[in-house]
N, C-alpha and C positions, 0 to 999 in steps of 0.2 A: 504494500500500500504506500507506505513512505517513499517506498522505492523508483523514485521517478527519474534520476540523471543516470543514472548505472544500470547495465542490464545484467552484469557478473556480478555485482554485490548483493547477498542474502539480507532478507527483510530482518530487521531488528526484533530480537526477541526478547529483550528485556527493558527495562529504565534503562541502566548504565549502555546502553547499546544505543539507545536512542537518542541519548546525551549526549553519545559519543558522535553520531549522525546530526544533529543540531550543533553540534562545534565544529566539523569538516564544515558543514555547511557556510558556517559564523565566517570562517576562515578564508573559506571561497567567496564569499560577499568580499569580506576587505580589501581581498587580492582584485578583483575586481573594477571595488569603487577607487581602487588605488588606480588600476588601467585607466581606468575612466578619468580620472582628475586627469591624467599627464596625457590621454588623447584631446582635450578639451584645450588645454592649454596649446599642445601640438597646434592645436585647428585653427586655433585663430591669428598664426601665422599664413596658413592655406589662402593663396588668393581666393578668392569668394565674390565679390559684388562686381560688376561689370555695369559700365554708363555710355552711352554710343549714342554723336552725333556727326549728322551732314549736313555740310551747308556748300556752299558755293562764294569764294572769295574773292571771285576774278567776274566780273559780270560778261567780258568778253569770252567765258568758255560756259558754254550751256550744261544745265544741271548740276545738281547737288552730288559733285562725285568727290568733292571733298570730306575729310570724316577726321574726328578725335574719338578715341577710343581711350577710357580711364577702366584699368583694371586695381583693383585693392582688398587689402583683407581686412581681417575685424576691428582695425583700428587705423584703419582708412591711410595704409599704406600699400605703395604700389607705384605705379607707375601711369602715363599719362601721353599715349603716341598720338600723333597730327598727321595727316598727308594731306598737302596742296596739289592738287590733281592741273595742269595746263598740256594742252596739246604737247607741245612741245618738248616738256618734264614733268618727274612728280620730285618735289621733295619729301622727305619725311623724318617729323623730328620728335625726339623719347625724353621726355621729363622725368625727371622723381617728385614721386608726393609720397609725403610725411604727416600722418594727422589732419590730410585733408588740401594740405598747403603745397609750394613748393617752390624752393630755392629761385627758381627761373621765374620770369616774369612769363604768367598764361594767357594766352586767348580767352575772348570770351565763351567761345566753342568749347576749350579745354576747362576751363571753371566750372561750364553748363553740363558736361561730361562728367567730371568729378562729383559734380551734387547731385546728378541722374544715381551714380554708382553709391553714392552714401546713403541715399534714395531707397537704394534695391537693397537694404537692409534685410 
């Protein structure tokens, strides 16, 4: 009956057996919520929120094939790409953000991208 994680271990026959099955048990919680805490932590390193915008910079090249793309993790760090799309060339330029900010002076594009991704919470 108790016996639900193990298919090779015999059902408890006594208290002290049972005790002994409720303190493995105890034991494997811990271990557990111990995994748990240090995957949790891990995660919110993990890129996670993503914010995407197109616009069009250059009125002389038709359509919005321009884009910022802000990617970041739980504490709204990451990074924050550009591409200026012209016949001609595309340029394309990688920021860092930190807390949401970022060293380099942004676009409006890229600010609007950043708060999309903070957004996507």
């Amino acid at each position: 009956m108790l016996n639900i994680f193990s298919k090779n271990k015999k059902e408890p026959e006594n208290l002290k057996e049972v005790l002994g099955y409720l303190k493995e048990l105890e034991e494997n919680y811990k271990d557990l919520s111990q995994e748990f805490e240090a995957f949790k932590a891990k995660s919110k390193k993990d890129l996670q929120k993503v914010g995407m915008v197109r616009f069009n910079p250059f009125p002389e090249v038709g359509g919005d094939q321009s884009f910022s793309i802000a990617v970041l993790d739980a504490n709204n760090d990451g990074f924050v790409i550009t591409s200026h799309y012209l016949r001609e060339l595309n340029r394309v330029y990688a920021k860092p953000v930190k807390n949401g900010q970022s060293q380099y002076q942004l676009s409006n594009e890229e600010i609007e991208a950043i708060s999309k991704a903070i957004k996507n919470d």
